[in-house]
C-alpha positions in Angstrom: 30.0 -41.8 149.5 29.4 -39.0 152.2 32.5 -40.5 154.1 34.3 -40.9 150.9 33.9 -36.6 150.9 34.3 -35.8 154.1 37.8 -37.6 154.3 38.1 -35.7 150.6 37.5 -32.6 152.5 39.4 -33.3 155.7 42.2 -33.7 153.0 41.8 -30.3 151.4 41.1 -28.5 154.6 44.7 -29.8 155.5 46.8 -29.1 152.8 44.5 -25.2 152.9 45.8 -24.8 156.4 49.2 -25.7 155.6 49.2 -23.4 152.8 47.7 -20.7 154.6 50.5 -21.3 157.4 53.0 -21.3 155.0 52.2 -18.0 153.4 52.1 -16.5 156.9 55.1 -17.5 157.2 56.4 -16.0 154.1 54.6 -12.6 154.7 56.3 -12.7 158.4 59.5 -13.3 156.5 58.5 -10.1 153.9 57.4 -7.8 156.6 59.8 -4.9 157.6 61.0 -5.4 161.2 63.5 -3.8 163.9 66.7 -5.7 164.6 67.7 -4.6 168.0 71.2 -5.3 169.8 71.1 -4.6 173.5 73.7 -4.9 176.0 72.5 -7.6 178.6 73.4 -5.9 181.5 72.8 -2.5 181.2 69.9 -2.7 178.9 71.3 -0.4 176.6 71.4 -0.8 172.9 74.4 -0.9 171.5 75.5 1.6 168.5 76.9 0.7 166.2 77.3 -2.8 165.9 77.6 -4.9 163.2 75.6 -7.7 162.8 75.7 -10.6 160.1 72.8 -12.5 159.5 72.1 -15.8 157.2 69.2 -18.3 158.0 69.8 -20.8 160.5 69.9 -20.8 164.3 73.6 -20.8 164.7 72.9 -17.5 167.0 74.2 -18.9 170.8 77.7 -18.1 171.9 80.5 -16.7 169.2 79.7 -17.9 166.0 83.4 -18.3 164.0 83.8 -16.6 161.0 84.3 -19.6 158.5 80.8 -21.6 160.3 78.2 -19.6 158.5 77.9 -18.0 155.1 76.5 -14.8 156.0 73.7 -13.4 153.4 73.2 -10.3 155.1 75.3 -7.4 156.9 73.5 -4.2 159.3 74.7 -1.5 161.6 72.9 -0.6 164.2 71.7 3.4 165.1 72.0 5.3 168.0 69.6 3.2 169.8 71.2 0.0 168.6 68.3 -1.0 166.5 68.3 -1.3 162.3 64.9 -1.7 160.0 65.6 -5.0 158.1 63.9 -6.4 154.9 63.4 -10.2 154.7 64.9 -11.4 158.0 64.0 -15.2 158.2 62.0 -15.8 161.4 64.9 -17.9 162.5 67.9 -17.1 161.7 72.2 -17.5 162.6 73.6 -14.0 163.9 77.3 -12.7 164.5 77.9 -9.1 166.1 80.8 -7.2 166.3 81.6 -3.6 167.6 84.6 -2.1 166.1 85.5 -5.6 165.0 85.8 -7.0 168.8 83.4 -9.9 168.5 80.4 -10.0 171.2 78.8 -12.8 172.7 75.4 -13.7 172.3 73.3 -14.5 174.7 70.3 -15.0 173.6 68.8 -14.2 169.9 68.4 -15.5 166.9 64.5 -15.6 166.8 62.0 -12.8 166.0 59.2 -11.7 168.3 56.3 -11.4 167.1 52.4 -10.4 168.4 50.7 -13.6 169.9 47.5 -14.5 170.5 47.0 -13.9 174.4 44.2 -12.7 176.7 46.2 -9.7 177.3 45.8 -5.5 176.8 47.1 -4.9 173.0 48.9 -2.0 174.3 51.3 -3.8 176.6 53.1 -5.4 173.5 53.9 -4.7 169.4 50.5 -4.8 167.8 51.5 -4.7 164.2 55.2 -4.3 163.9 58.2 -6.9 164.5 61.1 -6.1 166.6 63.8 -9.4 166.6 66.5 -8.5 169.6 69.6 -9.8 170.4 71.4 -9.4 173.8 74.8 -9.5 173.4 77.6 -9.1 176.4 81.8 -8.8 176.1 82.0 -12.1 178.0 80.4 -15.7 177.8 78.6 -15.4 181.2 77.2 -12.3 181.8 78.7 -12.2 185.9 78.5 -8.3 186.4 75.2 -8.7 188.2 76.1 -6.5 192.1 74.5 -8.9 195.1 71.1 -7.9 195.3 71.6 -7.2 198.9 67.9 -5.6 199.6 68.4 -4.9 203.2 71.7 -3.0 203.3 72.9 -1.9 199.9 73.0 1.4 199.7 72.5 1.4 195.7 69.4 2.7 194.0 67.1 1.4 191.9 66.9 2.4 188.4 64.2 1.8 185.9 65.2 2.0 182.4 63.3 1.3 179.2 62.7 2.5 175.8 59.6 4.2 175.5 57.6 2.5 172.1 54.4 3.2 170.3 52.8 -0.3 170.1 51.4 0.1 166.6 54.7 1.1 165.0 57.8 0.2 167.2 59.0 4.1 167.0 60.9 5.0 170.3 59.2 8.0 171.7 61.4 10.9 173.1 59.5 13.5 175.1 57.6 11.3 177.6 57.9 12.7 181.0 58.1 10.2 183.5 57.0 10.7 187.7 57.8 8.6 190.2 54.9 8.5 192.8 54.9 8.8 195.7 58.9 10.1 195.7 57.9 12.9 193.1 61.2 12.0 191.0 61.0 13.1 187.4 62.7 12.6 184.0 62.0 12.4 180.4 62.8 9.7 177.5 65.5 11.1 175.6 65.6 11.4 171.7 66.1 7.9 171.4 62.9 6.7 173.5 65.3 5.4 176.5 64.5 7.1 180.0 66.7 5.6 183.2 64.6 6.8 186.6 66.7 6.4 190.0 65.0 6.4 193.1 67.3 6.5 195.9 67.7 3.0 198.5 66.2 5.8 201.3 62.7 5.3 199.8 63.3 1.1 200.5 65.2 0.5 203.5 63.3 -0.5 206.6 60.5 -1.9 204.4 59.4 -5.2 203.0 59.6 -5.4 199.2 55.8 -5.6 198.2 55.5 -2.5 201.1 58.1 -0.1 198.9 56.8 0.7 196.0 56.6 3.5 193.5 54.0 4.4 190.8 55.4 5.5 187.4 53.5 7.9 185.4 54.3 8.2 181.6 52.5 11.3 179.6 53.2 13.4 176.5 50.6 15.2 174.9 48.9 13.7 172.3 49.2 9.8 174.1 47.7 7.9 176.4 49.1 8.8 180.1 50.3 5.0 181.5 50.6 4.3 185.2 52.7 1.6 185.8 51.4 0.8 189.5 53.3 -0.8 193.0 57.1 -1.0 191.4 59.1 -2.5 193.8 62.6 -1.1 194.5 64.8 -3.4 193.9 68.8 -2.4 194.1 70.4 -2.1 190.4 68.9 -1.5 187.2 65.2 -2.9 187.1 64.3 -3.4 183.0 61.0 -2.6 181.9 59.3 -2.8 178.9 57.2 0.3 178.0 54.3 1.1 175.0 52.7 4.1 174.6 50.1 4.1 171.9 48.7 7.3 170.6 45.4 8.8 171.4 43.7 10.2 175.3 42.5 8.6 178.4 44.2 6.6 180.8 45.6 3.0 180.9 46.8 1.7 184.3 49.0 -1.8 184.3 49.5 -2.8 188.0 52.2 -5.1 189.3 51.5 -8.6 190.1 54.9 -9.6 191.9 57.8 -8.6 193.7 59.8 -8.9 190.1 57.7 -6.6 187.3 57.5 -7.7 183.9 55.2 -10.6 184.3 51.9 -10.1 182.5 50.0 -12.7 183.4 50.1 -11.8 187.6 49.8 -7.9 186.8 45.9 -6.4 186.3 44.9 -3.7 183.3 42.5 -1.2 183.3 42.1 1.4 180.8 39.8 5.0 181.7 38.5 7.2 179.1 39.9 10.2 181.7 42.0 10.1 184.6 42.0 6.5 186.4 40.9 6.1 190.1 43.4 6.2 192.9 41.2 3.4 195.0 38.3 1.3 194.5 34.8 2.1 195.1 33.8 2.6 198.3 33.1 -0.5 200.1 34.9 -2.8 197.5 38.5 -4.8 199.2 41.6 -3.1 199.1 45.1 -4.6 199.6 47.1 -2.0 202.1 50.1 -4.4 202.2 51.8 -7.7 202.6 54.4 -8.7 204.4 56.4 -12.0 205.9 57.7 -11.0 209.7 60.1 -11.3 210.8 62.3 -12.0 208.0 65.9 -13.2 208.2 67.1 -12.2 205.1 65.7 -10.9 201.5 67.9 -12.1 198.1 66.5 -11.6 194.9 63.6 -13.3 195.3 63.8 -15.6 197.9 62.9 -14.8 201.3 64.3 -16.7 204.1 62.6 -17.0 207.7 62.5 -19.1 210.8 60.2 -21.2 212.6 57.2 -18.7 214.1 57.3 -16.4 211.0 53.9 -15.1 210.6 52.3 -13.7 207.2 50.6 -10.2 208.3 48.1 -8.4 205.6 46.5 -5.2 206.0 43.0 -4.6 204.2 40.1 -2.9 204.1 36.3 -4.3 203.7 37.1 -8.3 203.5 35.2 -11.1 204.7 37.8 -13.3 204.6 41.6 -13.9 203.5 43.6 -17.0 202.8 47.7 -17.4 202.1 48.5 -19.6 199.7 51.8 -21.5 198.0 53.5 -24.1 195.6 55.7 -25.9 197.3 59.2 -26.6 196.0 62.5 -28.8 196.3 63.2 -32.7 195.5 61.4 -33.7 199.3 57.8 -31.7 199.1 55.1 -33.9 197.7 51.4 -31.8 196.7 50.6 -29.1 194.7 49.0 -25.4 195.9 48.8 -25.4 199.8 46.1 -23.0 201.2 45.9 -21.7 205.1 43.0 -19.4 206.4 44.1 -16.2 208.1 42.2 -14.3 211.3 41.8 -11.1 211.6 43.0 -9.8 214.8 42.9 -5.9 214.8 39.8 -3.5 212.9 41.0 -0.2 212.6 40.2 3.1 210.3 42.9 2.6 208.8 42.8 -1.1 208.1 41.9 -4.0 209.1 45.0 -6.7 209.9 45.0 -10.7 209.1 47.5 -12.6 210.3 48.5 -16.7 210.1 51.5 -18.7 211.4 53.6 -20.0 208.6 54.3 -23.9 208.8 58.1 -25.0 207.6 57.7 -24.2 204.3 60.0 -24.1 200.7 57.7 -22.1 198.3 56.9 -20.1 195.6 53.7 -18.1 194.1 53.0 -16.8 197.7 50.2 -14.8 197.9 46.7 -13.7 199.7 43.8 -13.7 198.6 40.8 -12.3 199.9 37.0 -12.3 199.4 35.1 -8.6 200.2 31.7 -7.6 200.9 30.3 -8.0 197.6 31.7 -11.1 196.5 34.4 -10.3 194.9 38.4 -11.3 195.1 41.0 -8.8 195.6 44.6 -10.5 195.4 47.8 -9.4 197.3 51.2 -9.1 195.2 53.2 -12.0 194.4 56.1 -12.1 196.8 58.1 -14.8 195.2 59.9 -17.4 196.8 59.8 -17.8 200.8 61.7 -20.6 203.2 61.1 -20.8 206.6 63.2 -23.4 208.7 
Protein backbone atom coordinates (compact mmCIF):
# COMPACT_ATOMS: atom_id res chain seq x y z
CA UNK A 1 0.00 0.00 0.00
CA UNK A 2 2.66 2.72 0.98
CA UNK A 3 4.43 1.95 -2.44
CA UNK A 4 1.14 1.75 -4.10
CA UNK A 5 0.96 5.87 -2.90
CA UNK A 6 4.15 6.93 -3.33
CA UNK A 7 4.26 5.80 -7.10
CA UNK A 8 0.48 7.52 -6.92
CA UNK A 9 2.25 10.53 -5.79
CA UNK A 10 5.41 10.33 -7.98
CA UNK A 11 2.59 10.32 -10.66
CA UNK A 12 0.89 13.49 -9.58
CA UNK A 13 3.97 15.28 -8.71
CA UNK A 14 4.81 14.76 -12.48
CA UNK A 15 1.92 15.70 -14.29
CA UNK A 16 2.04 19.07 -11.34
CA UNK A 17 5.45 19.86 -12.68
CA UNK A 18 4.45 19.54 -16.22
CA UNK A 19 1.62 21.70 -15.64
CA UNK A 20 3.39 24.14 -13.75
CA UNK A 21 6.04 24.22 -16.70
CA UNK A 22 3.53 24.51 -19.08
CA UNK A 23 1.88 27.59 -17.62
CA UNK A 24 5.31 29.19 -17.41
CA UNK A 25 5.45 28.73 -20.54
CA UNK A 26 2.28 30.37 -21.38
CA UNK A 27 2.78 33.34 -19.10
CA UNK A 28 6.43 33.76 -20.87
CA UNK A 29 4.40 33.68 -24.10
CA UNK A 30 1.67 36.52 -22.40
CA UNK A 31 4.32 38.71 -21.03
CA UNK A 32 5.12 42.06 -22.84
CA UNK A 33 8.70 41.94 -24.25
CA UNK A 34 11.16 44.04 -26.55
CA UNK A 35 11.81 42.78 -30.07
CA UNK A 36 15.09 44.21 -30.97
CA UNK A 37 16.73 44.29 -34.64
CA UNK A 38 20.39 45.12 -34.57
CA UNK A 39 22.76 45.43 -37.33
CA UNK A 40 25.59 42.65 -36.78
CA UNK A 41 28.35 44.64 -37.45
CA UNK A 42 27.90 47.83 -36.22
CA UNK A 43 25.76 47.03 -33.34
CA UNK A 44 23.36 49.46 -34.19
CA UNK A 45 19.65 48.86 -34.21
CA UNK A 46 18.14 49.21 -37.05
CA UNK A 47 14.97 51.79 -37.53
CA UNK A 48 12.63 51.03 -39.06
CA UNK A 49 12.44 47.63 -40.06
CA UNK A 50 9.78 45.54 -40.59
CA UNK A 51 9.67 42.39 -39.17
CA UNK A 52 7.03 39.44 -39.60
CA UNK A 53 6.68 37.02 -37.09
CA UNK A 54 4.55 33.48 -36.96
CA UNK A 55 5.56 30.57 -34.60
CA UNK A 56 8.19 28.36 -35.73
CA UNK A 57 11.94 28.50 -36.03
CA UNK A 58 12.16 29.26 -39.58
CA UNK A 59 14.33 32.48 -38.43
CA UNK A 60 18.08 31.45 -40.16
CA UNK A 61 19.00 32.95 -43.52
CA UNK A 62 16.12 34.67 -45.86
CA UNK A 63 13.04 33.22 -45.16
CA UNK A 64 10.84 33.45 -48.80
CA UNK A 65 7.75 34.97 -48.74
CA UNK A 66 5.38 32.07 -49.64
CA UNK A 67 7.42 29.55 -46.62
CA UNK A 68 5.69 30.92 -43.70
CA UNK A 69 2.22 32.28 -42.95
CA UNK A 70 3.07 35.24 -41.04
CA UNK A 71 0.54 35.93 -37.94
CA UNK A 72 2.19 39.01 -36.89
CA UNK A 73 3.76 42.35 -38.51
CA UNK A 74 6.08 45.28 -36.26
CA UNK A 75 8.26 48.25 -37.01
CA UNK A 76 10.90 48.89 -35.26
CA UNK A 77 11.66 52.65 -33.34
CA UNK A 78 14.53 54.75 -33.46
CA UNK A 79 16.50 52.36 -31.52
CA UNK A 80 15.38 49.40 -33.65
CA UNK A 81 13.45 47.77 -30.88
CA UNK A 82 9.21 47.33 -30.80
CA UNK A 83 7.15 46.22 -27.39
CA UNK A 84 5.33 43.02 -28.57
CA UNK A 85 2.29 41.16 -27.08
CA UNK A 86 2.27 37.31 -27.29
CA UNK A 87 5.51 36.59 -29.04
CA UNK A 88 5.91 32.64 -28.89
CA UNK A 89 9.21 31.88 -27.23
CA UNK A 90 10.32 30.39 -30.44
CA UNK A 91 9.27 31.72 -33.26
CA UNK A 92 9.94 32.16 -37.55
CA UNK A 93 11.09 35.84 -38.37
CA UNK A 94 11.39 37.82 -41.75
CA UNK A 95 12.85 41.58 -41.78
CA UNK A 96 12.83 44.02 -44.30
CA UNK A 97 13.95 47.70 -44.47
CA UNK A 98 12.27 49.61 -47.07
CA UNK A 99 11.24 46.34 -48.57
CA UNK A 100 15.09 45.18 -49.23
CA UNK A 101 15.00 41.94 -47.45
CA UNK A 102 17.82 41.38 -44.59
CA UNK A 103 19.52 38.40 -43.61
CA UNK A 104 19.36 36.88 -40.38
CA UNK A 105 21.89 35.80 -38.59
CA UNK A 106 20.98 34.71 -35.71
CA UNK A 107 17.29 35.12 -33.95
CA UNK A 108 14.41 33.64 -33.64
CA UNK A 109 14.53 32.78 -29.85
CA UNK A 110 13.74 35.02 -26.85
CA UNK A 111 16.12 35.72 -24.02
CA UNK A 112 15.06 35.46 -21.06
CA UNK A 113 16.48 35.78 -17.06
CA UNK A 114 18.21 32.43 -16.06
CA UNK A 115 19.04 30.96 -13.07
CA UNK A 116 22.91 31.70 -12.67
CA UNK A 117 25.27 32.41 -9.76
CA UNK A 118 25.65 35.77 -11.22
CA UNK A 119 25.02 39.82 -10.04
CA UNK A 120 21.18 40.46 -11.10
CA UNK A 121 22.22 43.71 -12.33
CA UNK A 122 24.50 42.51 -15.14
CA UNK A 123 21.35 41.12 -17.10
CA UNK A 124 17.22 41.68 -17.50
CA UNK A 125 15.76 40.93 -14.13
CA UNK A 126 12.16 41.01 -14.93
CA UNK A 127 11.66 42.11 -18.51
CA UNK A 128 12.22 40.06 -21.92
CA UNK A 129 14.10 41.53 -24.71
CA UNK A 130 14.10 38.74 -28.03
CA UNK A 131 16.95 40.28 -30.66
CA UNK A 132 17.63 39.57 -33.92
CA UNK A 133 20.93 40.50 -35.77
CA UNK A 134 20.36 40.95 -39.08
CA UNK A 135 23.15 41.96 -41.95
CA UNK A 136 22.61 43.05 -46.01
CA UNK A 137 24.61 39.90 -46.91
CA UNK A 138 24.69 36.09 -45.92
CA UNK A 139 28.15 36.24 -44.30
CA UNK A 140 28.71 39.06 -42.32
CA UNK A 141 32.70 39.58 -44.01
CA UNK A 142 33.10 43.42 -43.05
CA UNK A 143 35.01 42.57 -39.98
CA UNK A 144 38.83 45.04 -40.62
CA UNK A 145 42.00 42.55 -39.65
CA UNK A 146 42.27 42.90 -36.18
CA UNK A 147 45.84 43.84 -36.62
CA UNK A 148 46.64 44.81 -32.73
CA UNK A 149 50.23 45.76 -33.21
CA UNK A 150 50.10 48.25 -36.15
CA UNK A 151 46.57 49.32 -36.95
CA UNK A 152 46.26 52.55 -36.49
CA UNK A 153 42.24 52.35 -35.80
CA UNK A 154 40.67 52.98 -32.42
CA UNK A 155 38.75 51.14 -30.38
CA UNK A 156 35.22 51.92 -29.78
CA UNK A 157 32.92 50.73 -27.19
CA UNK A 158 29.37 50.95 -28.01
CA UNK A 159 26.22 49.75 -26.12
CA UNK A 160 22.81 50.65 -25.18
CA UNK A 161 22.62 51.74 -21.74
CA UNK A 162 19.42 49.58 -20.02
CA UNK A 163 17.72 49.60 -16.60
CA UNK A 164 17.78 45.88 -15.72
CA UNK A 165 14.32 45.86 -14.09
CA UNK A 166 12.50 47.33 -17.06
CA UNK A 167 14.63 47.14 -20.36
CA UNK A 168 14.18 51.16 -20.82
CA UNK A 169 17.35 52.52 -22.65
CA UNK A 170 18.72 55.24 -20.48
CA UNK A 171 19.93 58.54 -22.21
CA UNK A 172 21.93 60.89 -19.97
CA UNK A 173 24.54 58.47 -18.65
CA UNK A 174 27.92 60.02 -18.76
CA UNK A 175 30.44 57.76 -19.56
CA UNK A 176 34.69 58.29 -18.53
CA UNK A 177 37.21 56.46 -19.78
CA UNK A 178 40.00 56.01 -17.06
CA UNK A 179 42.88 56.40 -17.14
CA UNK A 180 42.59 58.39 -20.83
CA UNK A 181 39.95 60.83 -19.25
CA UNK A 182 37.72 60.49 -22.58
CA UNK A 183 34.06 61.38 -22.02
CA UNK A 184 30.67 60.99 -23.64
CA UNK A 185 27.09 60.45 -22.82
CA UNK A 186 24.22 57.88 -23.94
CA UNK A 187 22.16 59.65 -26.28
CA UNK A 188 18.30 59.70 -26.17
CA UNK A 189 18.11 56.36 -27.32
CA UNK A 190 20.43 54.77 -24.43
CA UNK A 191 23.29 53.98 -27.22
CA UNK A 192 26.80 55.69 -26.30
CA UNK A 193 29.94 54.76 -28.86
CA UNK A 194 33.33 55.77 -26.67
CA UNK A 195 36.67 55.94 -28.99
CA UNK A 196 39.81 55.76 -27.44
CA UNK A 197 42.51 56.36 -29.84
CA UNK A 198 45.18 53.18 -30.96
CA UNK A 199 48.02 55.74 -29.11
CA UNK A 200 46.65 54.56 -25.67
CA UNK A 201 47.55 50.63 -27.04
CA UNK A 202 50.40 50.50 -29.13
CA UNK A 203 53.64 49.27 -27.62
CA UNK A 204 51.68 47.34 -24.97
CA UNK A 205 50.46 43.76 -24.44
CA UNK A 206 46.71 43.45 -24.59
CA UNK A 207 45.91 42.50 -20.83
CA UNK A 208 48.67 45.69 -20.04
CA UNK A 209 46.28 48.39 -22.07
CA UNK A 210 43.36 48.78 -20.53
CA UNK A 211 40.77 51.35 -19.69
CA UNK A 212 38.23 51.71 -16.88
CA UNK A 213 34.73 52.91 -17.96
CA UNK A 214 32.72 54.77 -15.57
CA UNK A 215 28.84 55.02 -16.08
CA UNK A 216 26.78 57.70 -13.70
CA UNK A 217 23.60 59.66 -13.88
CA UNK A 218 22.11 60.95 -10.94
CA UNK A 219 19.63 59.00 -9.40
CA UNK A 220 21.51 55.33 -10.50
CA UNK A 221 24.01 53.33 -9.41
CA UNK A 222 27.61 54.60 -10.78
CA UNK A 223 29.06 51.15 -12.72
CA UNK A 224 32.80 50.72 -13.29
CA UNK A 225 33.41 48.44 -15.91
CA UNK A 226 37.12 47.57 -14.92
CA UNK A 227 40.59 46.56 -17.21
CA UNK A 228 38.79 46.95 -20.95
CA UNK A 229 41.16 46.00 -23.31
CA UNK A 230 41.62 48.03 -26.45
CA UNK A 231 41.06 46.09 -29.07
CA UNK A 232 40.95 47.82 -32.82
CA UNK A 233 37.17 48.25 -34.13
CA UNK A 234 34.06 48.38 -32.44
CA UNK A 235 34.21 46.38 -29.11
CA UNK A 236 30.15 45.54 -28.08
CA UNK A 237 29.21 45.61 -24.62
CA UNK A 238 26.31 45.01 -22.90
CA UNK A 239 25.38 47.67 -20.25
CA UNK A 240 22.55 47.70 -17.09
CA UNK A 241 22.11 50.37 -14.95
CA UNK A 242 19.55 49.81 -12.31
CA UNK A 243 18.20 52.62 -10.26
CA UNK A 244 19.05 53.50 -6.86
CA UNK A 245 22.99 54.79 -5.08
CA UNK A 246 26.23 53.10 -4.32
CA UNK A 247 28.59 51.64 -6.45
CA UNK A 248 28.76 48.29 -8.49
CA UNK A 249 32.16 47.47 -10.03
CA UNK A 250 32.23 44.36 -12.87
CA UNK A 251 35.94 43.63 -13.68
CA UNK A 252 37.11 41.94 -16.79
CA UNK A 253 38.14 38.48 -16.78
CA UNK A 254 39.78 38.19 -20.36
CA UNK A 255 41.40 39.77 -23.08
CA UNK A 256 37.74 39.60 -24.98
CA UNK A 257 34.90 41.36 -22.37
CA UNK A 258 31.63 40.07 -22.20
CA UNK A 259 32.21 36.80 -20.49
CA UNK A 260 30.59 36.65 -17.11
CA UNK A 261 31.65 33.83 -15.76
CA UNK A 262 35.82 34.96 -15.87
CA UNK A 263 34.88 38.62 -14.81
CA UNK A 264 34.54 39.36 -10.74
CA UNK A 265 31.53 41.74 -9.09
CA UNK A 266 31.50 43.77 -6.28
CA UNK A 267 28.89 46.13 -5.36
CA UNK A 268 29.84 49.29 -2.44
CA UNK A 269 27.24 51.06 -0.69
CA UNK A 270 29.56 54.42 -1.57
CA UNK A 271 32.34 54.85 -3.77
CA UNK A 272 34.34 51.34 -4.53
CA UNK A 273 38.13 50.93 -3.71
CA UNK A 274 40.78 51.67 -6.27
CA UNK A 275 43.06 48.62 -4.63
CA UNK A 276 42.83 45.95 -2.19
CA UNK A 277 43.50 46.17 1.39
CA UNK A 278 46.77 46.63 2.33
CA UNK A 279 48.75 43.53 2.39
CA UNK A 280 46.11 41.44 0.25
CA UNK A 281 47.71 40.21 -3.70
CA UNK A 282 47.36 42.51 -6.43
CA UNK A 283 47.82 41.64 -10.17
CA UNK A 284 50.05 44.72 -11.74
CA UNK A 285 50.15 42.90 -15.14
CA UNK A 286 50.54 40.00 -17.48
CA UNK A 287 52.30 39.51 -20.23
CA UNK A 288 53.81 36.76 -22.93
CA UNK A 289 57.48 38.10 -24.12
CA UNK A 290 58.43 38.35 -26.60
CA UNK A 291 55.53 37.90 -28.72
CA UNK A 292 55.68 37.39 -32.50
CA UNK A 293 52.48 38.39 -33.38
CA UNK A 294 48.85 39.23 -31.60
CA UNK A 295 45.43 38.29 -33.84
CA UNK A 296 42.27 38.40 -32.28
CA UNK A 297 42.92 36.24 -29.71
CA UNK A 298 45.56 34.14 -30.51
CA UNK A 299 48.96 34.98 -29.62
CA UNK A 300 51.73 33.46 -31.41
CA UNK A 301 55.42 33.05 -29.98
CA UNK A 302 58.62 31.11 -30.42
CA UNK A 303 60.65 28.71 -28.57
CA UNK A 304 62.22 30.63 -25.21
CA UNK A 305 59.04 32.78 -24.80
CA UNK A 306 58.70 33.45 -21.22
CA UNK A 307 55.39 34.33 -19.21
CA UNK A 308 56.40 37.57 -16.95
CA UNK A 309 53.75 38.79 -14.05
CA UNK A 310 54.07 41.59 -11.98
CA UNK A 311 52.47 41.48 -8.34
CA UNK A 312 52.43 42.64 -5.10
CA UNK A 313 52.32 40.55 -1.66
CA UNK A 314 52.18 36.73 -3.13
CA UNK A 315 53.63 33.70 -1.81
CA UNK A 316 53.45 31.98 -4.79
CA UNK A 317 52.23 32.06 -8.65
CA UNK A 318 51.55 29.31 -11.08
CA UNK A 319 50.66 29.65 -15.17
CA UNK A 320 48.30 27.50 -16.30
CA UNK A 321 46.53 26.23 -19.78
CA UNK A 322 44.15 23.80 -21.87
CA UNK A 323 45.82 22.51 -24.34
CA UNK A 324 44.32 22.42 -27.84
CA UNK A 325 44.52 20.83 -31.52
CA UNK A 326 43.87 17.11 -32.93
CA UNK A 327 47.78 16.01 -31.49
CA UNK A 328 47.72 17.31 -27.60
CA UNK A 329 46.57 14.64 -25.27
CA UNK A 330 45.68 15.96 -21.17
CA UNK A 331 43.57 18.34 -19.81
CA UNK A 332 44.68 21.76 -17.67
CA UNK A 333 48.63 21.90 -17.58
CA UNK A 334 50.01 23.80 -14.62
CA UNK A 335 53.93 25.29 -14.29
CA UNK A 336 55.28 27.07 -11.06
CA UNK A 337 56.71 30.53 -11.70
CA UNK A 338 59.98 32.15 -9.61
CA UNK A 339 60.14 35.23 -8.59
CA UNK A 340 63.24 36.89 -9.66
CA UNK A 341 63.10 40.73 -8.89
CA UNK A 342 61.24 42.40 -5.38
CA UNK A 343 60.82 45.88 -5.87
CA UNK A 344 58.37 48.80 -4.38
CA UNK A 345 56.78 48.73 -7.11
CA UNK A 346 56.26 45.11 -7.59
CA UNK A 347 57.44 42.09 -7.35
CA UNK A 348 58.16 40.03 -10.86
CA UNK A 349 57.52 36.06 -11.56
CA UNK A 350 58.68 34.76 -14.41
CA UNK A 351 58.58 30.92 -16.12
CA UNK A 352 59.81 29.50 -19.49
CA UNK A 353 56.94 28.48 -21.70
CA UNK A 354 57.29 24.84 -23.09
CA UNK A 355 55.90 24.33 -27.00
CA UNK A 356 52.63 24.89 -26.35
CA UNK A 357 48.89 25.26 -28.39
CA UNK A 358 46.57 26.66 -25.67
CA UNK A 359 43.75 28.32 -24.38
CA UNK A 360 42.36 29.72 -20.89
CA UNK A 361 45.96 30.97 -20.08
CA UNK A 362 46.21 32.43 -16.93
CA UNK A 363 48.11 33.04 -13.39
CA UNK A 364 47.22 32.40 -10.51
CA UNK A 365 48.60 33.37 -7.36
CA UNK A 366 48.29 32.62 -3.58
CA UNK A 367 49.02 35.91 -1.13
CA UNK A 368 49.83 36.38 2.43
CA UNK A 369 46.66 35.55 3.82
CA UNK A 370 45.62 32.66 1.96
CA UNK A 371 43.86 33.94 -0.49
CA UNK A 372 43.86 33.60 -4.61
CA UNK A 373 44.20 36.61 -6.77
CA UNK A 374 43.85 35.54 -10.59
CA UNK A 375 45.48 37.32 -13.63
CA UNK A 376 43.22 38.10 -16.79
CA UNK A 377 42.46 35.59 -19.24
CA UNK A 378 44.76 36.18 -22.18
CA UNK A 379 43.09 33.79 -24.61
CA UNK A 380 44.72 31.65 -26.94
CA UNK A 381 48.75 31.37 -27.06
CA UNK A 382 51.12 29.13 -29.54
CA UNK A 383 54.61 28.97 -29.13
CA UNK A 384 56.71 26.85 -31.77
Amino acid sequence: MRRAFLLCSFVFAAIALSFAGDARREAATRHPRWLWVVDDFTDIGIAGAQVDISAGDQCWGQVEAGAVKWTAHYTTDAAGRVLTHGLPLKHSCRVTVNGAPLYVLSGGGTKTPSPRNLPSWIGLRNAYVATINVSSQPRDDRWASDDYWTTDDPTRFRSYIQNPDTAELISGVKITALPSGITTTSDGNGLFTLEIPATYRKGKFPSMATQTLVFSKPGYKTLEYRQLVLHPGIRPLEIFLPKGTGTLVRTNGTIHSGNPYYDEFAAYSGKAPEHPPAGRGEIISFEITPPISYDGTWISCDEGTSAVLKARNLTQATISWTPTGTEMAGHDEFLSMKKVDTSPGGDTWEAELPLVGSTNFVVTGIDRDGKTVRTMDIGNVGCE
